[in-house]
C-alpha positions in Angstrom: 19.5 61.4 33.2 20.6 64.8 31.8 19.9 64.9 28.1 22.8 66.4 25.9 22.6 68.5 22.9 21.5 67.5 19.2 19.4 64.8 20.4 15.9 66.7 20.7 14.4 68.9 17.9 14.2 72.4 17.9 10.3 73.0 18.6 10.2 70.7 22.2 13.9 72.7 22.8 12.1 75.9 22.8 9.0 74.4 24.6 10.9 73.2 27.2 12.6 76.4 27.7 9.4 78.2 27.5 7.7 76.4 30.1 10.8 75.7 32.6 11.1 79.9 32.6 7.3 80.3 33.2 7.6 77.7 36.5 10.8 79.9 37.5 8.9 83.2 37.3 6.1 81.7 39.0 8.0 80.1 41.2 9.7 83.1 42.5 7.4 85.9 42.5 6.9 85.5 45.9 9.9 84.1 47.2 10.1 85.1 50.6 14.3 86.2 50.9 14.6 84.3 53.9 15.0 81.3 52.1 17.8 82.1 49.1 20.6 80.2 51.7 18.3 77.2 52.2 17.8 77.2 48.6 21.5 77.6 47.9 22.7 74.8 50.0 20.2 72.1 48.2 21.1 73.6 45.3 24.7 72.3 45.6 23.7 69.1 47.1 21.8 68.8 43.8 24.7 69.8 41.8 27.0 67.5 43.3 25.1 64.7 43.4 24.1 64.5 39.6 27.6 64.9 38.4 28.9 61.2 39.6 27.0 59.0 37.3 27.6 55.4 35.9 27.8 54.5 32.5 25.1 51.5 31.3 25.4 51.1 27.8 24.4 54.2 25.5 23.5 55.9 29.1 23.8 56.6 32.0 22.7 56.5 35.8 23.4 58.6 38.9 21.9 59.4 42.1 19.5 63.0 41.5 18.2 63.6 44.7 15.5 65.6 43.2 12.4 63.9 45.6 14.6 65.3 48.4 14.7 68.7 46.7 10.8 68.6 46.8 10.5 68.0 50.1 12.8 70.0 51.8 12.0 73.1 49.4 8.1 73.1 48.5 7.3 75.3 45.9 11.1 76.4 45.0 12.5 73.3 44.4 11.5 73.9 40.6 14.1 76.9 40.8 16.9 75.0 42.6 16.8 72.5 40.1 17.2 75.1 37.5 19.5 76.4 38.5 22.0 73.2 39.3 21.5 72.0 35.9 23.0 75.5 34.4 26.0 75.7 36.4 26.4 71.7 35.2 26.1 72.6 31.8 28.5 75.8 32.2 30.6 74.6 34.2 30.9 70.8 32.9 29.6 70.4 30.5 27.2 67.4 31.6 24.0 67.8 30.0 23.7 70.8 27.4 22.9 74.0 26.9 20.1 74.0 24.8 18.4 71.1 26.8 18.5 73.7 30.2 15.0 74.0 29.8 13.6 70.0 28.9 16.4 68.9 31.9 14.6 71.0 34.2 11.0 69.5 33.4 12.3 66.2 33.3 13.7 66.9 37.0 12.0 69.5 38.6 8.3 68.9 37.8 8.6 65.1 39.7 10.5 68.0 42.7 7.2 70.0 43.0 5.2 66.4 43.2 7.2 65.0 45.7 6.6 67.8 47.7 3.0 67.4 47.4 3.3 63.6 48.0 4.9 64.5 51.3 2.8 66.8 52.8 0.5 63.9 52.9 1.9 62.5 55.4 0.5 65.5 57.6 -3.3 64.2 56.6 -2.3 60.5 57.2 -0.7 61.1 60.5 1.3 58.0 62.1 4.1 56.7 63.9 6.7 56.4 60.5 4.4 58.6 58.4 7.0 61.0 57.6 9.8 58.4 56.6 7.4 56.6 54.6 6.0 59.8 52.6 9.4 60.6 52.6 10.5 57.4 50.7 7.4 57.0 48.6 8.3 60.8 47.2 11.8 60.1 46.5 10.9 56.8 44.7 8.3 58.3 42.7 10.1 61.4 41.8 12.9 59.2 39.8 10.2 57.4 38.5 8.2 60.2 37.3 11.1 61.6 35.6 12.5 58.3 34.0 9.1 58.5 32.2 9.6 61.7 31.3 12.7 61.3 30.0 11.6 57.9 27.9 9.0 60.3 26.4 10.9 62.8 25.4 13.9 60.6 23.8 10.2 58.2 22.0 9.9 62.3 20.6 13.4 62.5 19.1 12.7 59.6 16.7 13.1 55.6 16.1 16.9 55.2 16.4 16.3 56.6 20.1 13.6 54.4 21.1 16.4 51.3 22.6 18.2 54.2 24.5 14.7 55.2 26.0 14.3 51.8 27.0 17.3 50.9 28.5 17.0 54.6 30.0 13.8 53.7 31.7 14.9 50.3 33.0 18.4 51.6 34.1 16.6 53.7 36.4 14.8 51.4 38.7 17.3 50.5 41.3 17.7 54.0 41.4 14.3 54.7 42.2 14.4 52.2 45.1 18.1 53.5 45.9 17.0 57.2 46.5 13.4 56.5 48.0 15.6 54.7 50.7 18.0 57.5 50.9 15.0 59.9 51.3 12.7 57.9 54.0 16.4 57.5 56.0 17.0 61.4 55.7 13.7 62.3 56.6 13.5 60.4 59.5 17.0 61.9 60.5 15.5 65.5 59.9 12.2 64.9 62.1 14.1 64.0 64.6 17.1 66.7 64.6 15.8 69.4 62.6 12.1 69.6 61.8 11.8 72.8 60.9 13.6 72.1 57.9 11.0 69.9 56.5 8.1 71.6 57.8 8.6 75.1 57.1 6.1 78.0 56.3 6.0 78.1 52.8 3.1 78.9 50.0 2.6 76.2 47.7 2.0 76.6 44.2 -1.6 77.2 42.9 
């Protein structure tokens, strides 16, 4: 899902940069310290993750776990994110470097709704509420950002508008693929671990 470089133009390159720095420094400014090694380990289950992908014509798909990002990092997920898809460009090369900043959009604004979709789940209290939040946010957080990304390769002009298709339908088992893998992990963390999913954290305004 990462885009490379070359593809977008110039103007949404620095717009995405632009806004994906303002979320971090929001984002951060009052991080509580406490949570930099919960923050570190998703990061790399982030990092790892998007790096084994499967080529399907001009793209590609691969598992991005970024629904499970949202909910097990509320309001930082954004950063996480962020900060994966740098050490994947540096590192890697996968993605680029001057598409840091539309990558992280693309990914980490469908993180900060998941987590919102979840918390739901403490309104709507039931039986399997938590698995089913849990699978509805990691379904619609690849979803969200297979639009996104559709959109953004529409922006880049009319020879990319068959990749953007193919983009956005390559990506639906994979929205039913990691909703599963979320609603299965969640229900595994409720039971284990709650505290993990539930912890004391501020949202964003």
């Amino acid at each position: 899902m990462h885009i490379s470089d070359g593809v977008l133009s110039i103007p949404v390159l620095i717009g995405g940069y632009a806004a994906a720095v303002g979320i971090v420094a929001a984002s951060t400014r009052e991080m509580d310290p406490r949570e930099i090694p919960r923050v570190a380990v998703i990061t790399s289950v982030f990092f790892v993750a998007s790096l084994i992908h499967v080529p399907i014509g001009h793209t590609s798909v691969h598992l991005i776990l970024n629904g499970l990002v949202g909910i097990i990092l509320g309001p930082m997920a954004f950063v996480s994110i962020f900060l994966g898809l740098v050490m994947q460009a540096l590192l890697f090369q996968h993605g680029g470097i001057t598409t840091i900043g539309v990558n992280a959009l693309m990914m980490g604004i469908p993180a900060l709704l998941s987590y919102r979709i979840f918390n739901l789940n403490k309104k709507i209290k039931f039986k399997y509420s938590a698995s089913i939040f849990g699978a509805i946010a990691g379904g619609s957080s690849i979803f969200l950002s297979a639009v996104i990304l559709a959109i953004l390769l529409f922006s880049a002009g009319s020879e990319f508008i068959r990749v953007a298709q193919l983009a956005l339908f390559a990506h639906m088992p994979v929205i039913i693929i990691e909703g599963t893998i979320c609603g299965f992990i969640v229900s595994f963390l409720t039971k284990v671990k709650p505290e993990i999913l539930f912890f004391c954290a501020k949202p964003l305004n």
